[in-house]
MIDOSE-1310 file (N, C-alpha, C; in nm, 2 decimals, decimal comma, always signed):
residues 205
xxxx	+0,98/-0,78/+2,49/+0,95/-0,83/+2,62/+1,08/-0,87/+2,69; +1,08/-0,79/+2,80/+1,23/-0,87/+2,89/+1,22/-0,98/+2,92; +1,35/-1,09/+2,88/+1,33/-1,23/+2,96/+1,34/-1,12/+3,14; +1,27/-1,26/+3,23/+1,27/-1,28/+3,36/+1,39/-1,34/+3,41
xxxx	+1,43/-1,27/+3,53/+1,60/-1,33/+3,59/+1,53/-1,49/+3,61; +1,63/-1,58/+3,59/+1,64/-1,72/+3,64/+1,71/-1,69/+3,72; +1,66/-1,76/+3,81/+1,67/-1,82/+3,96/+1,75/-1,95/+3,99; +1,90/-1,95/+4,04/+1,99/-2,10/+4,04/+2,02/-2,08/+4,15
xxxx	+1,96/-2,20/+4,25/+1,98/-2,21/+4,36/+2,18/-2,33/+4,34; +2,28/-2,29/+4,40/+2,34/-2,36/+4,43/+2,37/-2,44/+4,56; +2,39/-2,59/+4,56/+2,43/-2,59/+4,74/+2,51/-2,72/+4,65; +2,55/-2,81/+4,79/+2,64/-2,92/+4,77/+2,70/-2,94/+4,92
xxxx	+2,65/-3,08/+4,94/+2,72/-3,13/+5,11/+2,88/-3,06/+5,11; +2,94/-3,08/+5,22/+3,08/-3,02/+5,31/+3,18/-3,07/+5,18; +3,25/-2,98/+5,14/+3,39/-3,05/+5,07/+3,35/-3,07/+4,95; +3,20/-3,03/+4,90/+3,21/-3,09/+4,74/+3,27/-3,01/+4,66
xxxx	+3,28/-2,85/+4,68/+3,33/-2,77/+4,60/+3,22/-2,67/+4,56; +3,18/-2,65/+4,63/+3,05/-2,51/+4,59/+3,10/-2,40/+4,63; +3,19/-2,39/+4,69/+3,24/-2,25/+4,70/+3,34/-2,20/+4,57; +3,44/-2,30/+4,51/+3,50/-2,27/+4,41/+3,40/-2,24/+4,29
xxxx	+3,31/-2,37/+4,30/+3,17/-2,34/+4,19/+3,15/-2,22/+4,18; +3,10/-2,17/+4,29/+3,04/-2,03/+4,33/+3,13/-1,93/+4,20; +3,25/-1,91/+4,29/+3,35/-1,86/+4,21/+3,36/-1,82/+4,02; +3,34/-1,97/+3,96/+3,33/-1,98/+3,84/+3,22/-1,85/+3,80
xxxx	+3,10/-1,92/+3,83/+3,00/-1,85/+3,81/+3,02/-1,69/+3,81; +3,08/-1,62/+3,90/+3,13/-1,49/+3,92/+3,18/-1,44/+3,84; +3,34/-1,57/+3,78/+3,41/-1,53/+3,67/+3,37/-1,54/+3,51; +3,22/-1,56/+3,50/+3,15/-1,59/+3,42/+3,03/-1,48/+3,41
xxxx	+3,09/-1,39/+3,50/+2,97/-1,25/+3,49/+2,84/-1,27/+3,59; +2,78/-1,38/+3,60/+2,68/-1,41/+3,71/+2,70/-1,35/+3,81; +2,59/-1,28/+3,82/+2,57/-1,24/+4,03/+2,53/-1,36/+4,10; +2,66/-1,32/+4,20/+2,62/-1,47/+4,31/+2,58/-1,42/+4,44
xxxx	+2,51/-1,48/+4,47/+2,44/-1,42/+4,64/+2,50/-1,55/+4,76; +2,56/-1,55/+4,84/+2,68/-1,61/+4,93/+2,59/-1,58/+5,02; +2,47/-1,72/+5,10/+2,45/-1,72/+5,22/+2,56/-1,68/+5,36; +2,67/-1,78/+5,34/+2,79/-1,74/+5,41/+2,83/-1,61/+5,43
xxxx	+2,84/-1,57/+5,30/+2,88/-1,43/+5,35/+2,82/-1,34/+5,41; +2,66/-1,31/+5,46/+2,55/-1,28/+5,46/+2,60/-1,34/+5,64; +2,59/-1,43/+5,69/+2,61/-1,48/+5,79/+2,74/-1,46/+5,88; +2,84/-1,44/+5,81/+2,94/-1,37/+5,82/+2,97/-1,23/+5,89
xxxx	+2,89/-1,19/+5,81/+2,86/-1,04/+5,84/+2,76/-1,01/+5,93; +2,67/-1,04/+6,00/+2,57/-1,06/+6,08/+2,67/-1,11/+6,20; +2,80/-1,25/+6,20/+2,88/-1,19/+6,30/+2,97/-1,10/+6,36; +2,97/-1,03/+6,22/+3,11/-0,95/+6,25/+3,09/-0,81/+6,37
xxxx	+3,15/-0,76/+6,42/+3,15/-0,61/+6,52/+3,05/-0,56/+6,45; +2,92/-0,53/+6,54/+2,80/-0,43/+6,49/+2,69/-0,52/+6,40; +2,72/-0,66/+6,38/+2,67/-0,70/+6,29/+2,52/-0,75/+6,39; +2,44/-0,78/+6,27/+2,26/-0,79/+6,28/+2,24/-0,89/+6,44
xxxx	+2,30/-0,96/+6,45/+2,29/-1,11/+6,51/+2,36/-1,12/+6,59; +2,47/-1,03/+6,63/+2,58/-1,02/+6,73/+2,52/-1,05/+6,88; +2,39/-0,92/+6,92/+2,36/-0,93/+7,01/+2,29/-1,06/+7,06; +2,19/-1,09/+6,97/+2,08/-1,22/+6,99/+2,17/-1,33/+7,00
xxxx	+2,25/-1,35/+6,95/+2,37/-1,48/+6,97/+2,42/-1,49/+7,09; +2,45/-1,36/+7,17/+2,50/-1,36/+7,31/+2,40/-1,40/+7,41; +2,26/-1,35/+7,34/+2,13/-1,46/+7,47/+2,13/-1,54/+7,47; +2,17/-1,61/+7,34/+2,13/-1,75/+7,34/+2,26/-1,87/+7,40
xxxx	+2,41/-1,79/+7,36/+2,56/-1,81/+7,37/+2,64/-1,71/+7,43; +2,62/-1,68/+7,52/+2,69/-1,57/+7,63/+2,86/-1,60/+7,54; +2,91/-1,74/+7,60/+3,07/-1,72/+7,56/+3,07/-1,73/+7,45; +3,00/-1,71/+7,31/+3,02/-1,69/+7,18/+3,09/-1,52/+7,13
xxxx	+3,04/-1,44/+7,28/+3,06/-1,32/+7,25/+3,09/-1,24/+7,37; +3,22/-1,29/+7,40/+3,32/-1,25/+7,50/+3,29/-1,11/+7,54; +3,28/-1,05/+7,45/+3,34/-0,88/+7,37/+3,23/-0,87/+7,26; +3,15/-0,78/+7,24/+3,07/-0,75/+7,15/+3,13/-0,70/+7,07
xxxx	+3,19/-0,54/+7,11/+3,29/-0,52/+7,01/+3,39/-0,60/+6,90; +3,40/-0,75/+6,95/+3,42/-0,80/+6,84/+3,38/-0,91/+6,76; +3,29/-0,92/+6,80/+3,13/-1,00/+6,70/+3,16/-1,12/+6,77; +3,06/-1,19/+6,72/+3,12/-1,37/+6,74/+3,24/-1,45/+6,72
xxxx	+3,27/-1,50/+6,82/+3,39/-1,60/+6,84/+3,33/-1,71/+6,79; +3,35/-1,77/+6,66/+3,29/-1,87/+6,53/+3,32/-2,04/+6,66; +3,48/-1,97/+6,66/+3,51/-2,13/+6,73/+3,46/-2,13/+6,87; +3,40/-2,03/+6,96/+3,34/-2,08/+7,06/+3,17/-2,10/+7,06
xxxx	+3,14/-2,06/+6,93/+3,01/-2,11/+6,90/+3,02/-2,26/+6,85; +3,09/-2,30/+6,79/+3,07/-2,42/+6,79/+3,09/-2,51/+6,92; +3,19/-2,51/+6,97/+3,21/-2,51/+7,14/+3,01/-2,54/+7,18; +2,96/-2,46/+7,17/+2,85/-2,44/+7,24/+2,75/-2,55/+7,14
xxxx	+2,76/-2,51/+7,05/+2,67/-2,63/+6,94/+2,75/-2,77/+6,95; +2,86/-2,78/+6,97/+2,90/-2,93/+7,02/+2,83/-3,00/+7,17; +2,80/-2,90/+7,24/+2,77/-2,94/+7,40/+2,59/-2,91/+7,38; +2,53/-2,86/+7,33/+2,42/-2,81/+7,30/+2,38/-2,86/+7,19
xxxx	+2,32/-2,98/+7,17/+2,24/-3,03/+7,03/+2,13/-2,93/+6,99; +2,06/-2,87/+7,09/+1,92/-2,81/+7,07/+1,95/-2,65/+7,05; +2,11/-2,60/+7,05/+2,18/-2,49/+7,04/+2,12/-2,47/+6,94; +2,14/-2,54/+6,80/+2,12/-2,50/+6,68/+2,00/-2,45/+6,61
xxxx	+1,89/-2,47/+6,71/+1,71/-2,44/+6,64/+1,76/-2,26/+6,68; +1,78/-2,27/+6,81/+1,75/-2,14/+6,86/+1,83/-2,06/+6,75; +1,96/-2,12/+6,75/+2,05/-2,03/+6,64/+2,01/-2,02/+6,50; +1,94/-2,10/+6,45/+1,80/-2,06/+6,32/+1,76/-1,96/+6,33
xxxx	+1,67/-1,97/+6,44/+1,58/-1,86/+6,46/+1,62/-1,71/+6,48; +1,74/-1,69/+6,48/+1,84/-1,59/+6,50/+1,88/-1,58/+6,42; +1,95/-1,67/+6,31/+2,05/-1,57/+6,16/+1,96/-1,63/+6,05; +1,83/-1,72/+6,05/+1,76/-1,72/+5,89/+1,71/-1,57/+5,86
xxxx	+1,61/-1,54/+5,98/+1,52/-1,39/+5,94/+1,67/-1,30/+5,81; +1,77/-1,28/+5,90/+1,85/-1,21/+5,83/+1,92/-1,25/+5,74; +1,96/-1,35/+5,70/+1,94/-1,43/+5,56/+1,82/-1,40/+5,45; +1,72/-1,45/+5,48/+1,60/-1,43/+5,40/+1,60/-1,28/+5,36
xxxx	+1,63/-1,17/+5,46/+1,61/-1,02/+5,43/+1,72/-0,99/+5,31; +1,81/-1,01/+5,34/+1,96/-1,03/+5,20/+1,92/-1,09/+5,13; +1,87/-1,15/+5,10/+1,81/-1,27/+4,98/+1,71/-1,19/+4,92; +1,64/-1,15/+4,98/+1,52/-1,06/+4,91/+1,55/-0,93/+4,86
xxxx	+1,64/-0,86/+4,91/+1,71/-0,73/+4,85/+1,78/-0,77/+4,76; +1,85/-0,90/+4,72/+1,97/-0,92/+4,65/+1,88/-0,96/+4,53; +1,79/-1,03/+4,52/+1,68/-1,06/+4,43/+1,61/-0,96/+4,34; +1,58/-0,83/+4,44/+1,52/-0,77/+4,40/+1,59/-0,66/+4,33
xxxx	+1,73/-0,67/+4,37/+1,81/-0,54/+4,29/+1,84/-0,61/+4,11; +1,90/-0,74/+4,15/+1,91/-0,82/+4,01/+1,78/-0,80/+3,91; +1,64/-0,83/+4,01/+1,57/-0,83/+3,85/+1,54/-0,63/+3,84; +1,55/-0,56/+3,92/+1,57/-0,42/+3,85/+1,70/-0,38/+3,75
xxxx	+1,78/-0,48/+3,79/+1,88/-0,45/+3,65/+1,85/-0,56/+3,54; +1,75/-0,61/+3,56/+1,73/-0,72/+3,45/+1,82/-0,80/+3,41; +1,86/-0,89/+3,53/+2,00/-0,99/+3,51/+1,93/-1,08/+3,44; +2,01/-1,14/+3,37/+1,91/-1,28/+3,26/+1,91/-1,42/+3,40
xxxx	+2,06/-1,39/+3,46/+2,06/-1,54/+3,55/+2,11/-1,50/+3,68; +2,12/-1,56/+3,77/+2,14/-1,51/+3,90/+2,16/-1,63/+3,99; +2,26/-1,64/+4,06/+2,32/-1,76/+4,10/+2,28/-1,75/+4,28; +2,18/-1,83/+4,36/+2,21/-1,81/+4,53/+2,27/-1,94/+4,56
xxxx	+2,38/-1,91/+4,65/+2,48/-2,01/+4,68/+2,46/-2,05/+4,82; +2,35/-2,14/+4,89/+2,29/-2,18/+4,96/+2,34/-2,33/+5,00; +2,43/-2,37/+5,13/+2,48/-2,47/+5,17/+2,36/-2,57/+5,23; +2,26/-2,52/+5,26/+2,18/-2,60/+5,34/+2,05/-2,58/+5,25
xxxx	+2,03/-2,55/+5,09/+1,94/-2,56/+5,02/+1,81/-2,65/+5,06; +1,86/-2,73/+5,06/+1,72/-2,87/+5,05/+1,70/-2,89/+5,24; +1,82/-2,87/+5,32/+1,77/-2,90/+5,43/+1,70/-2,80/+5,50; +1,68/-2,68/+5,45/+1,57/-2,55/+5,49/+1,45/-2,60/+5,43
xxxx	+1,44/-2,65/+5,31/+1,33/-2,65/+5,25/+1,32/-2,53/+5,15; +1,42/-2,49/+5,09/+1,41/-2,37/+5,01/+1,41/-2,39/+4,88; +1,44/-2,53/+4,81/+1,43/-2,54/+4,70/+1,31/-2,48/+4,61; +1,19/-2,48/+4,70/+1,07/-2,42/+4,57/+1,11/-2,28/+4,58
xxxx	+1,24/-2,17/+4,60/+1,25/-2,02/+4,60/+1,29/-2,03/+4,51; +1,38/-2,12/+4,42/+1,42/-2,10/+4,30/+1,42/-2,14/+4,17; +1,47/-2,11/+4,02/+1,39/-2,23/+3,96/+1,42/-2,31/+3,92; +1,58/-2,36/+3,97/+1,63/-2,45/+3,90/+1,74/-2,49/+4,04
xxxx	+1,80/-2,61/+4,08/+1,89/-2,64/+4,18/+2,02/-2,70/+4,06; +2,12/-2,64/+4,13/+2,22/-2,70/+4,09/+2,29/-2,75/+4,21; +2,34/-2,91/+4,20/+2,43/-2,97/+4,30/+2,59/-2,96/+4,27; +2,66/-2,91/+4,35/+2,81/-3,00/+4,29/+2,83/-3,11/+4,39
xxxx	+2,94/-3,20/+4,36/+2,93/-3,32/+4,41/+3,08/-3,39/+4,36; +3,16/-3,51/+4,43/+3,27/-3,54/+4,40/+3,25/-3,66/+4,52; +3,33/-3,76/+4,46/+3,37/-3,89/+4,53/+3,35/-3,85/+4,73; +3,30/-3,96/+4,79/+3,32/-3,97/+4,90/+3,48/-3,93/+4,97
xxxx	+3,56/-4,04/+4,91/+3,68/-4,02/+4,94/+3,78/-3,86/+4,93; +3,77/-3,80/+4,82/+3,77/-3,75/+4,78/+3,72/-3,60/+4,89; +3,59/-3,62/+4,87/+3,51/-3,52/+5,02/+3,55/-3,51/+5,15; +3,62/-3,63/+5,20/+3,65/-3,66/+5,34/+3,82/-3,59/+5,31
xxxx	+3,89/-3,63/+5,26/+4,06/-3,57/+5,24/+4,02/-3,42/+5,24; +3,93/-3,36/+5,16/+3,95/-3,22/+5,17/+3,86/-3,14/+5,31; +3,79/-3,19/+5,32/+3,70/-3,18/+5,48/+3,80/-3,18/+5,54; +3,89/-3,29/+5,60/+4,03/-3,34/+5,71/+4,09/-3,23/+5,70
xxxx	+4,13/-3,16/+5,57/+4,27/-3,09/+5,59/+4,23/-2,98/+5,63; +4,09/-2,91/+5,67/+4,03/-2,78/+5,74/+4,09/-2,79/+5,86; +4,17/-2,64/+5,88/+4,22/-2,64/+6,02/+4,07/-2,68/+6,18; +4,15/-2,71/+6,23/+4,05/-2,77/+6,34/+3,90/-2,82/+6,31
xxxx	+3,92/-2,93/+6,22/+3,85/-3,03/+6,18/+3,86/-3,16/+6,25; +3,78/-3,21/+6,29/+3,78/-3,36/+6,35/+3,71/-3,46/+6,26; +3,71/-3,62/+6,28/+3,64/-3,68/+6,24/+3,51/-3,68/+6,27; +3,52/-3,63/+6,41/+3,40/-3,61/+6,45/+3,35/-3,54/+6,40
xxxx	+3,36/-3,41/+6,43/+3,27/-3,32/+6,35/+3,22/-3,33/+6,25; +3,33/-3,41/+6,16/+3,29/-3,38/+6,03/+3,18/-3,49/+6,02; +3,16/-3,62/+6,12/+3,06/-3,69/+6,09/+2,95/-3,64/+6,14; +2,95/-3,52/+6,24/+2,82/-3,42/+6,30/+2,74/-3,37/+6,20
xxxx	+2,85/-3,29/+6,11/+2,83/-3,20/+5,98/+2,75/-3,27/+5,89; +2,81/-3,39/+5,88/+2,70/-3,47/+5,75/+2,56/-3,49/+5,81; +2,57/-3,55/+5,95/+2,44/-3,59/+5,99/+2,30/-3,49/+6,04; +2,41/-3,34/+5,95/+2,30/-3,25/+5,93/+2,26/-3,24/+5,83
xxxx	+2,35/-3,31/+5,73/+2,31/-3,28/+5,55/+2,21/-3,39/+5,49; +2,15/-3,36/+5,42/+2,07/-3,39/+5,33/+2,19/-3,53/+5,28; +2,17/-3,63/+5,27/+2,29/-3,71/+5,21/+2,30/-3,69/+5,06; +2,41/-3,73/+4,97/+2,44/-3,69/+4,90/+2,39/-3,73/+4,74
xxxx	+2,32/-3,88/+4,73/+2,31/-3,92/+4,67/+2,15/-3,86/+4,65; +2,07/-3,81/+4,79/+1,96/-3,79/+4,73/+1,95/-3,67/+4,71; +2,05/-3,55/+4,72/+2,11/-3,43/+4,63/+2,09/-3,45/+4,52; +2,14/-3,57/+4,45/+2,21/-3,54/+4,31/+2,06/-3,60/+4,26
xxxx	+1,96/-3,66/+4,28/+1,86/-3,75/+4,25/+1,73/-3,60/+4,25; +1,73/-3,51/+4,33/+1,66/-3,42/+4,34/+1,74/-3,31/+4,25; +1,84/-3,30/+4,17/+1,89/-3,23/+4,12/+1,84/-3,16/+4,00; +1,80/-3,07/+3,91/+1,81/-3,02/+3,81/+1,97/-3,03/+3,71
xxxx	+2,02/-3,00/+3,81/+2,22/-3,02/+3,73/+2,30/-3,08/+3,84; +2,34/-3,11/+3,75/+2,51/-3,18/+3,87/+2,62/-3,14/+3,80; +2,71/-3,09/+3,91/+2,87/-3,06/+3,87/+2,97/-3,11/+3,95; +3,05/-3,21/+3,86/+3,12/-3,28/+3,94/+3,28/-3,18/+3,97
xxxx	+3,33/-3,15/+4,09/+3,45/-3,06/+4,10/+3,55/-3,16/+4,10; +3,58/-3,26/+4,04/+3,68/-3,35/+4,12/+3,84/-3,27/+4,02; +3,78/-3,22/+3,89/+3,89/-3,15/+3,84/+3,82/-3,01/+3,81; +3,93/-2,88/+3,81/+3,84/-2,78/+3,80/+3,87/-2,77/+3,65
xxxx	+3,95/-2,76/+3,56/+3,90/-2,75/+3,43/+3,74/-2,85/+3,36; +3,76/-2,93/+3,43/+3,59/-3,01/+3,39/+3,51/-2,94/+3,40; +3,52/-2,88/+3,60/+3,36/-2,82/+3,66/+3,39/-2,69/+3,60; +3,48/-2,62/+3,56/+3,46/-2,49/+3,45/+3,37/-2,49/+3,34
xxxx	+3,42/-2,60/+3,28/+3,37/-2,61/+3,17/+3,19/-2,68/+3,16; +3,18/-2,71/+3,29/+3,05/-2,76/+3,29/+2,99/-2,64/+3,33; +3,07/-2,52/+3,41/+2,97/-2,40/+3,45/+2,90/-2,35/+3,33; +3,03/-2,32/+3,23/+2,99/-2,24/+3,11/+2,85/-2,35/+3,01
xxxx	+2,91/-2,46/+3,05/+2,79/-2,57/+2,97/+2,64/-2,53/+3,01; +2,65/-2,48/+3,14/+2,54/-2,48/+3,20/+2,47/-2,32/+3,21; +2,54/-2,23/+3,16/+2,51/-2,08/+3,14/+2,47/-2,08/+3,02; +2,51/-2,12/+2,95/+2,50/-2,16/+2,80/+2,35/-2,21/+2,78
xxxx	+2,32/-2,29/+2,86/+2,22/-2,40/+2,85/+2,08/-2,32/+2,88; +2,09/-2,26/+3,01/+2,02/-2,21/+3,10/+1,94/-2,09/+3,01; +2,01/-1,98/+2,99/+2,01/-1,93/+2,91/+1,92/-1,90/+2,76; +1,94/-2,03/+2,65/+1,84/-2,02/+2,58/+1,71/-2,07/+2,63
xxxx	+1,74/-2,14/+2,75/+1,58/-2,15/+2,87/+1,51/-2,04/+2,88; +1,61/-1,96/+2,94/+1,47/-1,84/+2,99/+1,50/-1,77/+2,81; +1,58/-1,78/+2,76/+1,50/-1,65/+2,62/+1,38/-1,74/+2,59; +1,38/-1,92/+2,57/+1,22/-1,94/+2,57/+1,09/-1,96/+2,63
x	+1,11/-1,85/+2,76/+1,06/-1,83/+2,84/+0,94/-1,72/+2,84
């Protein structure tokens, strides 16, 4: 009998280190599915969302031909609190569609594990898509120094950013795993701890 692909949802508030995480996981053979990237691409020239973003954000998209202007969308979500539902309703659908293809190609190759690297996990409500949540996570202090040093980052923003997030403590409390990134030979070594782990899960599955 084939084991069934496990399902690892990853996310982690602004600056914890989920994108390096991500990374690991990749260099550990896991297929990782990158909401961002997926969104990304939806703004780039031709991309899914280009057009619908300009009804909702005319100056987001000067020029079609060259997708969305990221920093004058935010511009528009700074001045526009209620910007952001509309802009849900515009790049989830196409999210969800990439998630379900990317799902569906893994378990035809019968991946044992499969990593989706989802920033806004628990604030969508998507935790029950997968079957296990992993958090990364690292000191306050810590989070705010690497947040700051993002080009055109503010305090502000970055206190906008959080007061979209799920806070952090009740991440790690709703958690299945935690990986702390504060060193990356640690959170390496906790990936592999946790591939390892996971692993004889689904063979006893």
């Amino acid at each position: 009998m084939k084991n069934e692909t496990l399902v690892l949802g990853l996310t982690g508030s602004v600056g914890m280190g989920k994108s390096t995480t991500a990374r690991m996981f990749k260099d550990e053979g896991i297929p990782v599915w990158d909401a961002d990237q997926v969104v990304a691409k939806a703004y780039s020239p031709g991309g899914a969302a280009v057009d619908k973003i300009k009804e909702v954000c005319p100056t987001a998209v000067p020029e079609p031909n060259l997708g969305v202007d990221r920093n004058a969308l935010r511009a528009c979500l700074d001045k526009d609190q209620n910007l952001l539902e509309r802009l849900e309703r515009v790049v989830h659908p196409i999210v969800a569609d990439d998630r379900r293809n990317f799902l569906a190609d893994a378990r035809a190759r019968n991946e044992r594990i499969v990593v989706l690297d989802v920033p806004l996990l628990y604030e969508v409500g998507a935790e029950g898509s997968v079957d296990a949540v992993v958090v990364v996570t690292v000191s306050g202090d810590v989070q705010r120094q690497r947040v700051l040093a993002r080009e055109n980052m503010t305090e502000e923003r970055f206190t906008r950013i959080l007061s979209r997030q799920v806070p952090d403590q009740e991440k790690l409390s709703r958690a299945d795993y935690v990986i702390e990134t504060s060193s990356e030979k640690s959170a390496r070594a906790a990936v592999k701890a946790l591939i390892e782990k996971v692993s004889q899960r689904n063979a006893c599955r």
